[in-house]
C-alpha positions in Angstrom: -25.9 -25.1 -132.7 -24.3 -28.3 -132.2 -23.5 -29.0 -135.7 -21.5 -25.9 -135.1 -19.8 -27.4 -132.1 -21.7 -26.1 -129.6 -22.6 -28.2 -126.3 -26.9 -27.8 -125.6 -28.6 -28.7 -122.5 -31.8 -29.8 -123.2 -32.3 -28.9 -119.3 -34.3 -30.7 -116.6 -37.9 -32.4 -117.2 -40.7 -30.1 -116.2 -38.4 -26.6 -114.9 -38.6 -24.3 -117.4 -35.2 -22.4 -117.4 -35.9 -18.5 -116.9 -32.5 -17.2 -115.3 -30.5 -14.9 -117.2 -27.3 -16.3 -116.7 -23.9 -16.2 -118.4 -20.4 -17.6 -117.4 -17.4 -17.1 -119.0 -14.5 -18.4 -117.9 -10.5 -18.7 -119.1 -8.3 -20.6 -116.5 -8.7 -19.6 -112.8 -10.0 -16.7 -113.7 -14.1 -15.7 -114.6 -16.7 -13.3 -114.9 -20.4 -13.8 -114.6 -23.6 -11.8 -115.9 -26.9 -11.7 -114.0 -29.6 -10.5 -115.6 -33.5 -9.4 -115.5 -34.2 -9.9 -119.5 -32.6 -11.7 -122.1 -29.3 -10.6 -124.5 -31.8 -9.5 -127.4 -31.7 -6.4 -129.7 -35.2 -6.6 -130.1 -35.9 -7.0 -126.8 -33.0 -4.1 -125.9 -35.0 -1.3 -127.9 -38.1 -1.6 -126.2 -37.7 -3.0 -122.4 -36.2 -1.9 -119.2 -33.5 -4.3 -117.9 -30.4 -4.2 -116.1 -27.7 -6.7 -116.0 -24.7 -7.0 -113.7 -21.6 -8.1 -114.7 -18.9 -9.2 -111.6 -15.6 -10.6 -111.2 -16.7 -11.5 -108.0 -15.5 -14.9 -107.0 -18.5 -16.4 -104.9 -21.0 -15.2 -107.3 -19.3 -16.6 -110.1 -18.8 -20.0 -108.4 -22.6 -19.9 -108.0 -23.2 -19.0 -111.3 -21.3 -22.3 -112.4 -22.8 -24.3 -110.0 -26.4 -23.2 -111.3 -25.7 -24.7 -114.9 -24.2 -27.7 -113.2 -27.5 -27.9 -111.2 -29.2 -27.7 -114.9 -26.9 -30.6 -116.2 -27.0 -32.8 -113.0 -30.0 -32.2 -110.7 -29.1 -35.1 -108.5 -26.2 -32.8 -106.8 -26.6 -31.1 -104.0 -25.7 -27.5 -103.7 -25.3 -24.9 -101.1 -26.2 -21.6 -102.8 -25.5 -18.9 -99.8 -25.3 -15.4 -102.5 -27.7 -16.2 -105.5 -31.5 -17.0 -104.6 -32.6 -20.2 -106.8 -35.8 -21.6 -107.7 -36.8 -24.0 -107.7 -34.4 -25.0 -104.4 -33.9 -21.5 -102.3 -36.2 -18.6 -103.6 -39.2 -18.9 -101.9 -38.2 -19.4 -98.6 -35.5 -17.0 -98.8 -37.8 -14.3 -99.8 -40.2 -15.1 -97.1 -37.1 -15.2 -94.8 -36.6 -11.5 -95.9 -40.1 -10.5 -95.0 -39.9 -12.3 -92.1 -37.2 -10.0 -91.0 -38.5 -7.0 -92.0 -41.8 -8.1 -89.8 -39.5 -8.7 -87.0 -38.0 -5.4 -86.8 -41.2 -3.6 -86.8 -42.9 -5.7 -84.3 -39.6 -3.8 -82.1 -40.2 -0.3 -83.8 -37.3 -0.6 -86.2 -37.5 0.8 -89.6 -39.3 -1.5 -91.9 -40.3 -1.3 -95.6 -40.0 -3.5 -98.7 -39.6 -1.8 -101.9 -39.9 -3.7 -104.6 -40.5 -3.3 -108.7 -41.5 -6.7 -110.9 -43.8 -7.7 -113.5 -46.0 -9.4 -111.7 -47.2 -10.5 -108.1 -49.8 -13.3 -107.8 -48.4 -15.7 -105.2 -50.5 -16.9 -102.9 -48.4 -17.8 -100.2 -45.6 -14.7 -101.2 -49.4 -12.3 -101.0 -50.5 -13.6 -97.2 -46.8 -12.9 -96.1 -46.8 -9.5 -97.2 -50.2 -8.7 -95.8 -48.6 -10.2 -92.4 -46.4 -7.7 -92.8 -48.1 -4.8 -93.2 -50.2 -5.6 -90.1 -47.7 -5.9 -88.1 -46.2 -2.2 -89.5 -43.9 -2.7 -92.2 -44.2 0.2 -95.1 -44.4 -1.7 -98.4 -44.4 -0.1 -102.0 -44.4 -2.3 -105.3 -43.9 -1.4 -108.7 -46.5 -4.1 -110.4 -46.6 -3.9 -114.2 -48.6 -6.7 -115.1 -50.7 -9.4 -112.8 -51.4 -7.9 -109.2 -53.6 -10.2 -106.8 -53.0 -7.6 -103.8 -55.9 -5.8 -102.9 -55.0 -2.4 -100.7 -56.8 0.0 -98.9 -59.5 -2.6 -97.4 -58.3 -2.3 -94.0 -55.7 -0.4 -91.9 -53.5 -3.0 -92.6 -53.3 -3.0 -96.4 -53.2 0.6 -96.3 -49.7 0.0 -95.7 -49.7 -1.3 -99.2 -48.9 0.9 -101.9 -48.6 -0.4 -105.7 -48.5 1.3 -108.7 -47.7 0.3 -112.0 -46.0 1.9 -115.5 -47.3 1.6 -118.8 -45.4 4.0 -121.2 -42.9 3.7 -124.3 -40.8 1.1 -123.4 -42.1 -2.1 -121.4 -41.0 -2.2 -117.5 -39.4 -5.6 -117.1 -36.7 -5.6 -114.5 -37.4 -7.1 -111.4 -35.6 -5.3 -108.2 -36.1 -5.9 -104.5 -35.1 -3.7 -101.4 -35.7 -4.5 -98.0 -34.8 -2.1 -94.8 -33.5 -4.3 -92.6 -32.7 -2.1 -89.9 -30.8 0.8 -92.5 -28.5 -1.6 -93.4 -30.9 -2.4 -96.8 -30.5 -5.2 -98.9 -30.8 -5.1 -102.4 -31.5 -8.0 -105.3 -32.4 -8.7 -108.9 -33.0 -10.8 -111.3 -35.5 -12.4 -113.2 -38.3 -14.1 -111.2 -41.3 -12.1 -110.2 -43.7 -13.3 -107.4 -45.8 -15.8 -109.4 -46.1 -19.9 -108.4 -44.2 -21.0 -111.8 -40.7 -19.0 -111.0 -40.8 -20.1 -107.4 -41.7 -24.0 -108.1 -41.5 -24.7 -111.7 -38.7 -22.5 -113.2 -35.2 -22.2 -113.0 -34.5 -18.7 -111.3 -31.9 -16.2 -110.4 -32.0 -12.7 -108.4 -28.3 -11.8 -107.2 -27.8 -9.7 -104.4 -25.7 -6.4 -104.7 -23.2 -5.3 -102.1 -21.9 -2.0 -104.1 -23.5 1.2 -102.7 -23.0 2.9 -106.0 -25.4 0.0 -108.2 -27.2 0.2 -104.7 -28.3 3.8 -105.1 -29.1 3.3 -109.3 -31.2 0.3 -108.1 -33.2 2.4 -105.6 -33.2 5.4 -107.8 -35.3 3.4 -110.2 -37.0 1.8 -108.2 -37.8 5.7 -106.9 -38.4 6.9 -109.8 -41.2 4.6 -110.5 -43.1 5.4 -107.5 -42.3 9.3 -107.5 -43.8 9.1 -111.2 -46.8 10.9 -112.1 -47.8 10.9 -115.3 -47.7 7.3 -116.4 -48.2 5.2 -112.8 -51.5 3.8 -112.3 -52.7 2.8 -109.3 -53.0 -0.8 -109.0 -55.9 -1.3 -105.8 -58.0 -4.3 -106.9 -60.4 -2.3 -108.0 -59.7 -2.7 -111.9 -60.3 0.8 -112.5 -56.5 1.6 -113.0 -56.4 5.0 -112.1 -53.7 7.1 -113.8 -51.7 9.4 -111.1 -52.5 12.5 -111.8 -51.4 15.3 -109.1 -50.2 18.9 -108.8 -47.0 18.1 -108.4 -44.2 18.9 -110.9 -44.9 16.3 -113.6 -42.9 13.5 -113.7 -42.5 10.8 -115.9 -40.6 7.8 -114.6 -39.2 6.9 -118.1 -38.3 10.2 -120.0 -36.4 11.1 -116.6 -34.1 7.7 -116.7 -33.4 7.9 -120.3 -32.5 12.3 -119.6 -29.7 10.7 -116.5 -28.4 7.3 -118.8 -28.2 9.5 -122.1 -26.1 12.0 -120.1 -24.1 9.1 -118.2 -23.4 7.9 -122.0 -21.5 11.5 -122.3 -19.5 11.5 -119.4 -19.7 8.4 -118.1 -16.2 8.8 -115.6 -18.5 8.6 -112.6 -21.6 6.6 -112.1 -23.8 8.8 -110.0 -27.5 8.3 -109.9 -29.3 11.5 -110.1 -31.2 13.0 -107.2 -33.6 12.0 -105.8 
């Protein structure tokens, strides 16, 4: 790549750089994409990702700013849209719990919705069990490593997870939290494991636009509405598949049916209902 002329950053010693970042710039003006997988037609065929791609000024400014964080770690930087490990992740997401524990401590609406691959935190794990004891309705989407165990005391039974094993490999990571109605939504590409909070380089973007809003939640609904190919993920091991007597769903064939028919009239970006 640099015999081709192309500038490599070899990064910083010991953060291993997982964002999904790209910046491209001409003049003044700039575009940035956030993503939860990487730009790889391999990888494109067989996993579930999204990517958003803004003109946005701030979060373009913060995009730049996180590869001159790469390049010169010494500088300090005041990232107040993106969430970045290793310097602002954690605590913001703990901030976000914190919030949503707040509100239901005065019998606001509360929940956490979340989907990511996989959630063994320690200190991320006692902060959502807080949470559920003190009211707040959480559901996860959990594909791979889940440390939460649920259903062992009132508490926890405010914890639902699931998790999707089907055709293609769930790997977007997408977080919703009530705060009061007036939700806030992120992704990116850190799930809830030690090494993206403290040892990685990490990005999760919020979103502001009520249409990518509702596709966000509408996957994220999907997931948790499926049963066919959701297991339940309790502790137990036993990975129970959902089975009910409800209408079958399947997660996956019903979000390829709405992007398949978005790809033939794609004029307006409506998720499908719910």
């Amino acid at each position: 790549m640099q015999d081709a002329g192309i500038t490599v950053f070899l990064g910083i010693e010991g953060l291993k750089i997982h964002a999904k970042l790209t910046l491209i710039k001409a003049g003044k003006l700039g575009f940035a994409c956030v993503s939860t997988g990487n730009f790889h037609e391999g990888n494109a065929k067989t996993y579930t990702d999204i990517t958003l791609m803004t003109a946005n000024k701030s979060i373009v400014k913060e995009v730049e700013d996180v590869f001159s964080f790469i390049q010169k770690p010494y500088l300090t930087f005041g990232f107040k849209k993106l969430l970045i490990s290793p310097l602002t992740l954690r605590e913001s997401i703990k901030s976000l719990i914190n919030n949503e524990i707040k509100n239901a401590k005065k019998k606001k609406a509360a929940f956490i919705k979340c989907k990511l691959n996989h959630v063994t935190d320690v200190e991320i794990i006692k902060k959502l069990h807080e949470a559920a004891a003190a009211g707040v309705k959480i559901e996860l989407i959990v594909r791979g490593s889940c440390s939460i165990i649920t259903g062992k005391t009132d508490a926890a039974s405010n914890i639902i997870v699931k998790g999707i094993i089907d055709r293609y490999l769930e790997h977007s990571r997408i977080f919703i939290f009530c705060n009061s109605g007036k939700e806030k939504y992120f992704f990116g590409s850190a799930d809830w494991i030690a090494r993206n909070f403290d040892s990685r380089v990490e990005a999760l973007v919020p979103v502001t636009d009520e249409k990518i809003q509702q596709e966000l939640k509408m996957i994220v609904e999907y997931g948790l509405k499926d049963n066919q190919k959701a297991r339940i993920v309790d502790g137990t091991g036993r990975n129970q598949i959902i089975l009910d007597n409800r209408t079958p769903f399947r997660s996956q064939e019903e979000l390829y049916k709405y992007y398949s028919q978005l790809l033939m009239s794609p004029s307006e970006l409506e998720p499908a209902p719910q």
